[in-house]
ZAGU-184762 format. One record per residue (C-alpha): residue in one letter; x, y, z. Coordinates in steps of 0.2 Angstrom, whole numbers, plus 5000, padded with zeros to 4 digits. Example, Ala and Ser with C-alpha at 12.3 -4.5 7.8 and 13.67 -1.06 7.14 Angstrom:
2
A506249785039;S506849955036;
//
This chain:
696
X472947405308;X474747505304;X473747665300;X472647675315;X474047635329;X475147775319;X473547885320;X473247835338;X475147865344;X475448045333;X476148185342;X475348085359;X477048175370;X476648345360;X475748475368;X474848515352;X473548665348;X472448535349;X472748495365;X472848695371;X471048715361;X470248565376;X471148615389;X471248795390;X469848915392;X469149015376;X469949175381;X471649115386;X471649015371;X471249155359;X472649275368;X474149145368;X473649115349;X473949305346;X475549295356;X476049175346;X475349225328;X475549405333;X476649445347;X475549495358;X476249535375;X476049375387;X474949435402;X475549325420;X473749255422;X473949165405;X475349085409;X474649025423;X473148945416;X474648875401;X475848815413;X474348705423;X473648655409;X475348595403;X475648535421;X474048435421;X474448365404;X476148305405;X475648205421;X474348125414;X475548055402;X476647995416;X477848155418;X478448185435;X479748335431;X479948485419;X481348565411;X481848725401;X482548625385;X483848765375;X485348755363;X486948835370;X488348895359;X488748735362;X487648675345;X486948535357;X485348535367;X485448585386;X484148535399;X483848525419;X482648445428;X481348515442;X480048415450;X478348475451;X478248415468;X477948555481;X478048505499;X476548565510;X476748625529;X475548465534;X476948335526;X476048315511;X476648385493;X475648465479;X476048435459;X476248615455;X476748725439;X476848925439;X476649035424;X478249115432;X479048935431;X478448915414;X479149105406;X480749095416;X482348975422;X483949005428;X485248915422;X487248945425;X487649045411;X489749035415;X489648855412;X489248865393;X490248925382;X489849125379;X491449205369;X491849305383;X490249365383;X490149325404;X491749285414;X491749135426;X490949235440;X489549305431;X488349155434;X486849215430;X485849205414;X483949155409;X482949025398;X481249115390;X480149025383;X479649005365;X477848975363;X478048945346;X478848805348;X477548665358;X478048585372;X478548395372;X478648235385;X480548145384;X481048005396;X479448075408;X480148255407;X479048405402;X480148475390;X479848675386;X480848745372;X481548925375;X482949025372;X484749085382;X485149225386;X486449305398;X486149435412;X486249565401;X485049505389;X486249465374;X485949305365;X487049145374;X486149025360;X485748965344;X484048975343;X483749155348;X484549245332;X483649105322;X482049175329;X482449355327;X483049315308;X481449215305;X480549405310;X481549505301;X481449405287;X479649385286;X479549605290;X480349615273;X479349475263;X477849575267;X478349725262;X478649635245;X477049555243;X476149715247;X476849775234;X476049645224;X474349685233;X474549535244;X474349565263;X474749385271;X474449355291;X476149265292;X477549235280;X479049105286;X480248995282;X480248805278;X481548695283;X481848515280;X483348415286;X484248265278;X485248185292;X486548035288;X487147935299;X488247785305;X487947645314;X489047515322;X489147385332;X489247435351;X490647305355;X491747385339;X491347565347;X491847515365;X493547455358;X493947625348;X494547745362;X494547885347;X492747835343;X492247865360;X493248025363;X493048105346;X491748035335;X492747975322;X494247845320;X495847945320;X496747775314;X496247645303;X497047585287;X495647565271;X494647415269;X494847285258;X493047345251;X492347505251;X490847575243;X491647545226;X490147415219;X489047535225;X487847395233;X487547485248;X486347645241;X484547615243;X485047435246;X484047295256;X484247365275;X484847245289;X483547165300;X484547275314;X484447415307;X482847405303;X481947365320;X483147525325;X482147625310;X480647565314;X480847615334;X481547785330;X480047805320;X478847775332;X479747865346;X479748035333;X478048005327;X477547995346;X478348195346;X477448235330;X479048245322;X478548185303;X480148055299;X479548005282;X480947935271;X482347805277;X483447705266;X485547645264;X486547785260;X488147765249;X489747725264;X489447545270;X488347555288;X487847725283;X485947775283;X484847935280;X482948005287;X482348135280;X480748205285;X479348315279;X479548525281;X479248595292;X479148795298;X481148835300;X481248865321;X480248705322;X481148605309;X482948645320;X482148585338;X481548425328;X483048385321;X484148395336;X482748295346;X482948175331;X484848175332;X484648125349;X483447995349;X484647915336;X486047915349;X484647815362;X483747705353;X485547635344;X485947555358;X484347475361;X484847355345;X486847335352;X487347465339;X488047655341;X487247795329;X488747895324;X488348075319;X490348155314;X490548225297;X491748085294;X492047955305;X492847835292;X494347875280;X494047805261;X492047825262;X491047945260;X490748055274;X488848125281;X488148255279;X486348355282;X485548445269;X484548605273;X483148615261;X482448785264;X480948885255;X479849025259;X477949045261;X476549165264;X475049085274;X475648915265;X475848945248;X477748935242;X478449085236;X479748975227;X478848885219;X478948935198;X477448895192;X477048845174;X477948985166;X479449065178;X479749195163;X478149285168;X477949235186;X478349415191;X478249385209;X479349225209;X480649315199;X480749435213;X481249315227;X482349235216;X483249365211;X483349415232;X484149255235;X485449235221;X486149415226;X485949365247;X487149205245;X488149295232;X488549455243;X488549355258;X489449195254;X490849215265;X489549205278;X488549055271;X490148945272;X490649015289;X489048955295;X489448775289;X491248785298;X491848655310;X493348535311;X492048365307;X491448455292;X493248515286;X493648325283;X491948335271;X492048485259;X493048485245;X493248305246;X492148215229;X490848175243;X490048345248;X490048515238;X491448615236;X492048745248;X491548875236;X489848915235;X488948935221;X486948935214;X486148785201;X484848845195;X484648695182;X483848675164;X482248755170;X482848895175;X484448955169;X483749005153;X482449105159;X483849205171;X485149205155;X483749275143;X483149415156;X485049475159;X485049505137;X483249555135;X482949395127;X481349265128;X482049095135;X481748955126;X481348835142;X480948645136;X479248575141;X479248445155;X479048305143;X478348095147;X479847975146;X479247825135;X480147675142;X479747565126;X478647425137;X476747465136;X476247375153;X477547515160;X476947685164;X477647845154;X478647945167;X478648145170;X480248235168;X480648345180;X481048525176;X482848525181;X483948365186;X484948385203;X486848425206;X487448325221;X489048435219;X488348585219;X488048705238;X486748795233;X485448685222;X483548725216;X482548565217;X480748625211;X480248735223;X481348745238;X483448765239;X484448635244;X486248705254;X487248525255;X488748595261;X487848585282;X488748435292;X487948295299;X487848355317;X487748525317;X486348645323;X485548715307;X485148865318;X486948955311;X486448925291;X484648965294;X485249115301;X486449165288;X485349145275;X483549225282;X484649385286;X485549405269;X483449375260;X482849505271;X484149615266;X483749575248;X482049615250;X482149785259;X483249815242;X481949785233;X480749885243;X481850045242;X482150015225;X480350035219;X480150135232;X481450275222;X480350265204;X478650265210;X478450365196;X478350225184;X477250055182;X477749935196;X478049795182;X479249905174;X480349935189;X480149775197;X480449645180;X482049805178;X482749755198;X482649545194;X483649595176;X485149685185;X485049575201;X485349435189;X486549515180;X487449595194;X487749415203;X487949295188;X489349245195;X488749125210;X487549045197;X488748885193;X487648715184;X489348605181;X490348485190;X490848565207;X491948435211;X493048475192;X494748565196;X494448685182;X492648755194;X494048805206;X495248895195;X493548965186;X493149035204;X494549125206;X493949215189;X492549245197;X493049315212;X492249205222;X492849155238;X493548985243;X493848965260;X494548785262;X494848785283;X493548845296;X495048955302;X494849045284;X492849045286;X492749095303;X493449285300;X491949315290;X491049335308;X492149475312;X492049565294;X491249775297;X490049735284;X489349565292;X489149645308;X488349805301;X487249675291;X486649595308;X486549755316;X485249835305;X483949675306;X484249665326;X484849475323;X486649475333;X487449625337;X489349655337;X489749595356;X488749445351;X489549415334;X491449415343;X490649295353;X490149165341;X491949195332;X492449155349;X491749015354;X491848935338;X493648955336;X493848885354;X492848745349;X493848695334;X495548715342;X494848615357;X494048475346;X495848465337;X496748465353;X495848315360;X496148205345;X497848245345;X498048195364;X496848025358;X498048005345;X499748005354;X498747905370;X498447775357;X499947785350;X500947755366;X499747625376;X498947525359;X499847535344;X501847535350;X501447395363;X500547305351;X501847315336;X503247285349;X502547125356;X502047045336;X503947105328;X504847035347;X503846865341;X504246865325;X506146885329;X506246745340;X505446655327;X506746715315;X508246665328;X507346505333;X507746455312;X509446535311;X509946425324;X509146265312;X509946345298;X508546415290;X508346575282;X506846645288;X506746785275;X505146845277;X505046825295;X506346955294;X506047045283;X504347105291;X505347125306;X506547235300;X504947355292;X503847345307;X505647405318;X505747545305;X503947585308;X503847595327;X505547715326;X504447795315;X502747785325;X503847835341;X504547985333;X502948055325;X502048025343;X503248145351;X503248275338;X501248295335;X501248295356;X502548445355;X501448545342;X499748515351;X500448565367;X501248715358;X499348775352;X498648755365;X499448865375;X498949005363;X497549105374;X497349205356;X495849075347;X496349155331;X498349095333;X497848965341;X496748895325;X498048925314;X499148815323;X498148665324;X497748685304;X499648735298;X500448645312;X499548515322;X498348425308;X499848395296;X500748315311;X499248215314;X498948155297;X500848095298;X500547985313;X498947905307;X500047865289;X501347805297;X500247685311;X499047645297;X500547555287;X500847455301;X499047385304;X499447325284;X500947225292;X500347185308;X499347005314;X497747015314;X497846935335;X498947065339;X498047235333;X497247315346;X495547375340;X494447325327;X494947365310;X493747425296;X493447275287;X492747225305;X491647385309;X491047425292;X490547255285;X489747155302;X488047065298;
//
């Protein structure tokens, strides 16, 4: 049966607690689980005992190497291979696995990217591992999950702050429930990440060169169907794609990864998985494991998952949507409960978050920032730049009627009666959803859609855990300053002002209507269009002081990140250009030079019968104006990208490629894209989207 294989094959490369419970002795077991749970010292001999057990698990299963898996600054997954094999003086080897090899690596820290953090010389830097995250077999590789750091101890990844903001965090929440007379063993966060996806066929992908160099087509005039009768949402799902689905299932099941939901998305070829939440560090390792195995597994069925932002013009683009929540020993602390209006404690920790994104909404959109997602945001596809809170029908009443004193007058969740008796009655829910809003409620958790499709959710999860702890120390102090009045008092008087002090991020209308932008600016509300704009917010004193005081990233590792993320952006921009203008010169002018040379000897070979040939020439004379045109624009945008990139200043340089180099592209890409519309079919050197979007 289904169920039993799927029970039989769950988590069976995860080195589970159940797994540690059988393998490890009592007392090792019971003081790695305070390590873990408490942070607890790890003792050498335990380690030990860990790293054999581990050792002797992972060969069982087939495993003959193992590796210290991280997540450079790059926003991708790292990893280098050791064998357990030890040779012995007699010529034989033993399969061996130390508690020191387990704690520690080595890799080269000056071949990641650091922000000038460590200069090409200083090579040295460690991986630690995470023991909260468990260990996993990939392609017969014990995979231990752990963080980077440089010599010097500062933080060279991205799951490191995300682990120090999951504690700082969860410090603060306690102090908040104790003040509600709870005293939970652990609160964290909840994570659960939408991914969308492409996929293609691999023979389409292999004749893209921008494809294979920058994840998405840098040319390609609009199809003569898009996603405009709306067929392809929740639509039936191609035999193809559904043996890949059904393989990538089983391969995340196999790492206890719990893929739950799969279906069309809106763009033709475009797909989602979504999975069940999962605690926040956990939930980041298994989307990026899941990211990968969708790159793998594709090409398995002759097609290529593509993960960019936007890897077609005129459909929609992808994104992955963070839905993030907070609980204490399992229970939400979102979650509103039958009547929000007196849910005191609920109140509380909404009130923390609408003032941490308001406050700190330069730093939520900075965190989302990259060249892919730039394409996205702002676009009718994906929120606005400007972020801003739904709180929906439930909700918004109860937060409007505390700011005036007032009792809200929330509606009941109420049966829908669909008029057919055989049908059954359905639930409403308590608010509807706002596909354009960033920041959106939806029941018990919020949703921040403005994340792109292949980034680390480390930088948002980050973001927004810091900016809660703050919120909640507030709090803390707060009451802390009129202990001399009833604790409901002073609290239901903090959620009041909190509310009324941020109103301004709470936005439930159209985020994609012009008049929301203007009605931002009234606000005060920041709209940072460009991650060139976002990416200053990492440098701002207030957002480093903010850092500072929850240990999270301090300055040296702040300027680091704005760094490396600017260097990353002007890099990404820099090799499409230079994709562009190769295409340009050794595809398109070639191409369009050898269809208008046959068309004008088709146009002489009439003239000399006496025949007119006036469309013959006529297309001729267009496409001749086009290649002048195609030629020119090809010498210009390489002229401008050369020029930015000899800008050692990141920040100059980023300004250049959004002012300067990106209009010069868009230019080339209109003007080559008008000639695919005159060009044969036979002569155009890579598939077009008709072909790519809409194969069977």
């Amino acid at each position: 049966m289904a169920q039993d294989k799927v029970t039989a094959e769950w988590g069976e490369l995860l080195f589970t607690d159940a797994d540690m419970q059988e393998r490890l002795s009592r007392p090792t077991y019971k003081e790695l689980k305070q390590v873990i749970d408490d942070g607890a010292p790890l003792d050498l001999d335990i380690a030990n005992e860990v790293a054999h057990a581990m050792k002797e698990w992972a060969l069982e299963k087939g495993a003959t190497h193992f590796t210290h898996w991280f997540q450079p600054l790059t926003g991708i997954t790292s990893e280098k291979h050791d064998g357990f094999l030890t040779p012995r003086s007699d010529g034989s080897i033993l399969m061996a696995f130390s508690g020191k090899e387990l704690v520690q690596g080595e890799p080269d820290a000056s071949s990641f990217p650091s922000g000038g953090l460590r200069a090409t010389f200083e090579a040295r830097g460690y991986t630690v591992w995470d023991p909260m995250s468990p260990a996993f077999i990939k392609d017969e590789v014990l995979c231990i999950p752990t963080a980077f750091i440089s010599y010097t101890g500062e933080a060279l990844d991205k799951k490191t702050p995300l682990l120090r903001s999951q504690n700082a965090l969860e410090v603060q929440a306690k102090r908040v429930l104790a003040l509600f007379g709870r005293e939970p063993k652990r609160v964290f966060t909840t994570v659960g990440p939408e991914q969308e996806y492409f996929l293609i066929k691999e023979e389409d992908y292999k004749a893209r060169p921008d494809l294979i160099l920058t994840g998405r087509t840098l040319f390609g005039c609009a199809p003569a169907k898009g996603q405009e009768l709306e067929e392809h949402y929740f639509g039936a799902i191609r035999p193809t794609v559904s043996e890949f689905m059904k393989e990538l299932d089983d391969e995340l099941w196999k790492l206890g990864i719990p893929a739950k939901t799969k279906h069309n998305e809106v763009a033709p070829c475009q797909h989602e998985l979504a999975p069940v939440f999962e605690k926040g560090s956990t939930a980041v390792d298994d989307n990026l494991l899941t990211m990968e195995k969708m790159r793998l597994l594709a090409s398995h069925h002759g097609l290529v998952c593509l993960q960019h932002e936007k890897p077609f013009e005129y459909v929609n683009g992808s994104g992955k949507h963070n839905n993030w929540s907070i609980s204490a020993d399992d229970k939400n602390l979102l979650e509103p409960g039958p009547d929000p209006e007196h849910n005191l404690q609920f109140l509380v920790f909404l009130a923390c978050l609408v003032a941490a994104v308001d406050e700190h909404a330069d730093l939520m959109r900075m965190s989302v920032a990259s060249a892919g997602n730039d394409h996205r945001l702002g676009a009718n596809e994906a929120p606005p730049a400007i972020v801003s809170i739904f709180l929906g029908d439930n909700l918004s009443p109860v937060v409007e009627a505390l700011i005036h004193k007032e009792h809200a007058d929330v509606a009941e969740r109420e049966l829908i009666d669909l008029g057919i008796p055989q049908l059954p009655a359905v639930l409403r829910d308590n608010t509807d959803r706002n596909r354009t809003s960033p920041f959106a409620f939806t029941g018990n958790k919020f949703e921040f859609r403005m994340c792109g499709s292949q980034q680390n959710l480390s930088d948002p999860n980050v973001v927004l855990n810091t900016a809660v702890a703050e919120q909640c120390e507030r709090f803390c102090d707060y009451v802390a300053a009129r202990s001399d009045e009833p604790f409901t008092q002073v609290a239901m008087r903090f959620v009041r002002h909190t509310f009324r002090d941020h109103q301004r991020i709470i936005f439930d209308g159209n985020g994609y209507s012009p008049d929301w932008e203007e009605e931002a600016i009234r606000r005060g509300l920041p709209n940072l269009k460009t991650t060139p704009d976002a990416l200053g917010a990492l440098m701002d004193p207030d957002n480093i002081a903010l850092f500072e005081k929850y240990g999270v990233l301090n300055e040296a590792e702040l300027h680091a990140r704005y760094v490396a993320k600017s260097e990353q952006y002007a890099k990404l921009i820099n090799i499409e250009a230079n994709t562009m203008t190769y295409m340009a010169r050794h595809m398109y002018l070639p191409a369009l030079m050898s269809y208008s040379g046959e068309l004008a000897e088709t146009v002489a070979t009439k003239a000399g019968l006496g025949i007119a040939g006036k469309a013959e020439k006529d297309v001729v004379e267009m496409i001749t104006a086009g290649i002048d045109e195609v030629y020119k624009l090809t010498a210009r945008l390489e002229e401008l990208a050369s020029h930015a990139a000899s800008k050692a200043n990141p920040t100059e340089c980023c300004a250049l490629c959004r002012d300067e180099v990106i209009p010069a592209m868009d230019a080339l890409r209109s003007a080559v894209d008008a000639m695919e519309r005159l060009c044969g079919e036979d002569w155009w050197p890579v598939p077009s989207y008709n072909q790519m979007l809409f194969y069977v």
